[in-house]
Rosetta silent file (secondary structure, phi, psi, omega in degrees, C-alpha in Angstrom):
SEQUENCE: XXXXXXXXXXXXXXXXXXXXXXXXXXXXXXXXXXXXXXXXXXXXXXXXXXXXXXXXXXXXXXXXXXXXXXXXXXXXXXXXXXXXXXXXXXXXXXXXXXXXXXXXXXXXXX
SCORE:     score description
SCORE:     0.000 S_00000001
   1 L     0.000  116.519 -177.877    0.759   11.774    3.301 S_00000001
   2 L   -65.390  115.435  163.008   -1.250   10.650    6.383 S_00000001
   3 E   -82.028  149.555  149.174    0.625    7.154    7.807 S_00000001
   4 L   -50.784   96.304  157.611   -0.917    4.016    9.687 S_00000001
   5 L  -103.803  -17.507 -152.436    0.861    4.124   13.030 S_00000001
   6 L  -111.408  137.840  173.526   -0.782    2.577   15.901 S_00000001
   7 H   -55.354  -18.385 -159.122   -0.950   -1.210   16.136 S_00000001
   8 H   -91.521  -41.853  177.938   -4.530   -1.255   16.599 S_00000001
   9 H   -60.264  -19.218  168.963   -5.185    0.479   13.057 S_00000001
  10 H   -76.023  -38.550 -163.829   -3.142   -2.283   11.535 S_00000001
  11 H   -68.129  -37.902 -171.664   -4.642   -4.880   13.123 S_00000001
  12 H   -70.933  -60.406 -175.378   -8.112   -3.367   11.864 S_00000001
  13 H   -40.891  -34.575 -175.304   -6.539   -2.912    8.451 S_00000001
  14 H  -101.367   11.576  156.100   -5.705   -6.739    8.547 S_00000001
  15 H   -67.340 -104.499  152.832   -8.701   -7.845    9.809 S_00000001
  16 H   -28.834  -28.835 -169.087  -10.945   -6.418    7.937 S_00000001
  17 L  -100.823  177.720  163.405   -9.714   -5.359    5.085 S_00000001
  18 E   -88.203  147.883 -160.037   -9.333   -6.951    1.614 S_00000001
  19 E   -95.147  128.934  170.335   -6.150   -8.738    0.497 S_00000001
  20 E  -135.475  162.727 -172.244   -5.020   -8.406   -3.067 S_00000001
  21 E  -171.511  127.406 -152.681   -1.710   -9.261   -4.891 S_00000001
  22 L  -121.691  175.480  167.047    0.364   -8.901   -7.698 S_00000001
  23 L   -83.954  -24.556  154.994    3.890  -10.041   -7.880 S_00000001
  24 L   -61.358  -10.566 -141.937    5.055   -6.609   -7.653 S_00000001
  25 E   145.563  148.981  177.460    3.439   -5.816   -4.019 S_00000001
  26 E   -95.739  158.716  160.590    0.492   -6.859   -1.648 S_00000001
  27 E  -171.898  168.123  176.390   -1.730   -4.845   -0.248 S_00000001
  28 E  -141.789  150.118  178.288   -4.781   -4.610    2.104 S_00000001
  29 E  -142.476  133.992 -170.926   -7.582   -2.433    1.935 S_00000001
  30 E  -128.016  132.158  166.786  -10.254   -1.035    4.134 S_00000001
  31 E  -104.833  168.060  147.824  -12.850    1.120    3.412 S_00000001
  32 L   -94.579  132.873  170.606  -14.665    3.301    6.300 S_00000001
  33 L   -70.684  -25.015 -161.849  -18.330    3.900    5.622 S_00000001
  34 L   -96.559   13.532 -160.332  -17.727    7.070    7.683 S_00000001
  35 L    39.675  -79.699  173.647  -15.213    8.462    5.545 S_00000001
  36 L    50.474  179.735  169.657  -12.818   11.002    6.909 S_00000001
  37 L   -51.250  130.396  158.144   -9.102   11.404    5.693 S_00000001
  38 L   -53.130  158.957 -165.544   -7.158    8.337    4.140 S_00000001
  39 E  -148.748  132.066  173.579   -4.310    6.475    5.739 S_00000001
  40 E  -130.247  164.253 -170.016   -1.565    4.444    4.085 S_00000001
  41 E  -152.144  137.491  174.827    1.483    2.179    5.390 S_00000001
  42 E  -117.523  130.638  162.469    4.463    0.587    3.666 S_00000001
  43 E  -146.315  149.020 -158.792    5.871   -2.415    5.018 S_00000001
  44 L  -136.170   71.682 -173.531    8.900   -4.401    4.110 S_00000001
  45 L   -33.864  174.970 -179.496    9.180   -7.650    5.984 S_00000001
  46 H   -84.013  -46.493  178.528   12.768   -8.781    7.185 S_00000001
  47 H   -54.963   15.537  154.856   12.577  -11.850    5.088 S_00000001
  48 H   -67.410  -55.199  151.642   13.637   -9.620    1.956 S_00000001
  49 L   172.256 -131.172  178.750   16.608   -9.114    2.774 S_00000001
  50 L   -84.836 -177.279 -177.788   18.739   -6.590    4.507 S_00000001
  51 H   -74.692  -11.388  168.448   17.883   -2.974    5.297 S_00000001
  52 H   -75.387  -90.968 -130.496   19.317   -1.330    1.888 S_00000001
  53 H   -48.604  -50.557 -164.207   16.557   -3.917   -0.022 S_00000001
  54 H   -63.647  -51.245 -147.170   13.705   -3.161    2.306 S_00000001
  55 H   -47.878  -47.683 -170.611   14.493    0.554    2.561 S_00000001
  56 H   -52.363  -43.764  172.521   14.835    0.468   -1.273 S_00000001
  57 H   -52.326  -51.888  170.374   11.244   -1.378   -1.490 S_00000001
  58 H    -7.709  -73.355  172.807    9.921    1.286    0.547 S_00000001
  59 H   -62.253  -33.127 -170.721   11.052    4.074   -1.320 S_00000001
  60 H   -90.250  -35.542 -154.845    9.495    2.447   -4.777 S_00000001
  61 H   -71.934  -31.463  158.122    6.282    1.535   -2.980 S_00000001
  62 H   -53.689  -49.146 -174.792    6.081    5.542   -1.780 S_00000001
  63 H   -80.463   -4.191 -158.924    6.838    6.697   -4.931 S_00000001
  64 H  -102.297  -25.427 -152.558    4.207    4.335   -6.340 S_00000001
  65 H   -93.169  -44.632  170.696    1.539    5.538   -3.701 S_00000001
  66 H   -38.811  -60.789 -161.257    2.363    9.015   -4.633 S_00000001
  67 L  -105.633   21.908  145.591    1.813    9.135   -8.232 S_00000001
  68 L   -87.844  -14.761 -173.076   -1.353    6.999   -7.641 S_00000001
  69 L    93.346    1.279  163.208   -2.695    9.548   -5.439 S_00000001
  70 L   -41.962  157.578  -24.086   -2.723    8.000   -2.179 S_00000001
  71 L  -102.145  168.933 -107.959   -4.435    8.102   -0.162 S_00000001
  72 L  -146.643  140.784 -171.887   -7.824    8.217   -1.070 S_00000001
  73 L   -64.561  159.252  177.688  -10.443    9.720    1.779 S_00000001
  74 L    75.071  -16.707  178.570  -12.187    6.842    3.528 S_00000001
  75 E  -110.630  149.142  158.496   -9.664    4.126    2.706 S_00000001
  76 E  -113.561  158.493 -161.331   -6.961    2.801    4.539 S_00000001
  77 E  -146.594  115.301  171.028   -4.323    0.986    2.488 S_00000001
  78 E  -124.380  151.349 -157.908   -0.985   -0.951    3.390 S_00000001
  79 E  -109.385  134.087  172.352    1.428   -1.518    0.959 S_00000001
  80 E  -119.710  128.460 -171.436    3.523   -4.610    1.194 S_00000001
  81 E  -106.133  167.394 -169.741    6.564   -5.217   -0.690 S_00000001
  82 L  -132.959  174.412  171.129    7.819   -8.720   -2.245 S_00000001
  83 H   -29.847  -37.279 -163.015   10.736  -10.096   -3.554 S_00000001
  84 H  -113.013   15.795 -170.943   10.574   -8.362   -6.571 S_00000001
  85 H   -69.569  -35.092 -163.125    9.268   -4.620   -5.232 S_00000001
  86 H   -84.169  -74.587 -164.796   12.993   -3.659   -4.745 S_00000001
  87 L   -87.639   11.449  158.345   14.556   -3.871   -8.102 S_00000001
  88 L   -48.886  128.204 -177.494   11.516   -2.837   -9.796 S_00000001
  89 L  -106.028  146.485 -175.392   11.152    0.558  -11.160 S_00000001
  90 H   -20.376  -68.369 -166.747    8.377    2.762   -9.934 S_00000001
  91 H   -66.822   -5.306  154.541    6.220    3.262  -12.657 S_00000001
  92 H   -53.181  -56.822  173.174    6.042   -0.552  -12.854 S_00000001
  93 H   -64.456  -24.768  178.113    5.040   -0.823   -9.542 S_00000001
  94 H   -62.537  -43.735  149.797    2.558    2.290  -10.043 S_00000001
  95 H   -53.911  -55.516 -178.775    0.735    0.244  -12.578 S_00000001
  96 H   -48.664  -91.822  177.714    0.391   -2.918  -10.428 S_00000001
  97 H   -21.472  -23.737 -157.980   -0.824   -0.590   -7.933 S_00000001
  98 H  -101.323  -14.358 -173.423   -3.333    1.416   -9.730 S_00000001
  99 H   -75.258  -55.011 -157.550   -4.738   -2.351  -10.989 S_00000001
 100 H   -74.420  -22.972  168.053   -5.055   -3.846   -7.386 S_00000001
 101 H   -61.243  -75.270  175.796   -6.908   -0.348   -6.136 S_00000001
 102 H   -30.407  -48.502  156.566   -9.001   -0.592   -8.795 S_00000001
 103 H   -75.755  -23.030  169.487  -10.026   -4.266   -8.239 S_00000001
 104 H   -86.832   12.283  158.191  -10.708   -3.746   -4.755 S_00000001
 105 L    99.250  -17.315 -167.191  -13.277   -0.679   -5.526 S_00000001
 106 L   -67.356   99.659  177.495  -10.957    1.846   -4.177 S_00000001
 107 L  -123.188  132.622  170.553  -11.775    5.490   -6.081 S_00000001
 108 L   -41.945  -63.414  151.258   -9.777    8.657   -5.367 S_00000001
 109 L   116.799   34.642  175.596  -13.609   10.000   -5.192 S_00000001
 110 L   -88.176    0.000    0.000  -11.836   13.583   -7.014 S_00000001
């Protein structure tokens, strides 16, 4: 799974991209007209709680991106977790996910 690393690609993602949001998880989305390989990012603010909670959002928001198929060529996509991403179980969050790709236009293209 290709990651978002460089500040400047976030900054584009969060720019640019469109914001959507469930109560499981956040996200932003960018498409590129020029396509090339997809790029995804998980982030887990501090104000969640300590570093078991975020890591643990992390981990369902991975496992979430994963059995959605992220990430999808031409989009970039960061995953944000919320209060309630952490004690959540995956395929809950997988749904949420597969809704907010889906309203923001975002097809695997498979």
């Amino acid at each position: 799974m290709k990651t978002i690393k460089s500040k400047k690609a976030f900054e584009k993602v969060f720019k640019a991209g469109k914001r959507l949001s469930h109560p499981l998880l956040r996200i932003r989305v960018l498409h590129h007209d020029e396509g090339g390989c997809g790029q995804v990012a998980f982030v887990a603010p501090k104000r969640l709680g300590n570093a078991p909670i975020r890591n643990r959002g992390k981990r369902v928001l991975r496992e979430a991106a994963r059995s959605c198929g992220l990430p999808y060529d031409g989009y970039s996509v960061i995953l944000l977790a919320t209060d309630q991403t952490a004690p959540a179980h995956t395929p809950e969050v997988a749904r949420a996910l597969a809704t907010l790709l889906s309203r923001a236009g975002a097809t695997d293209g498979r």
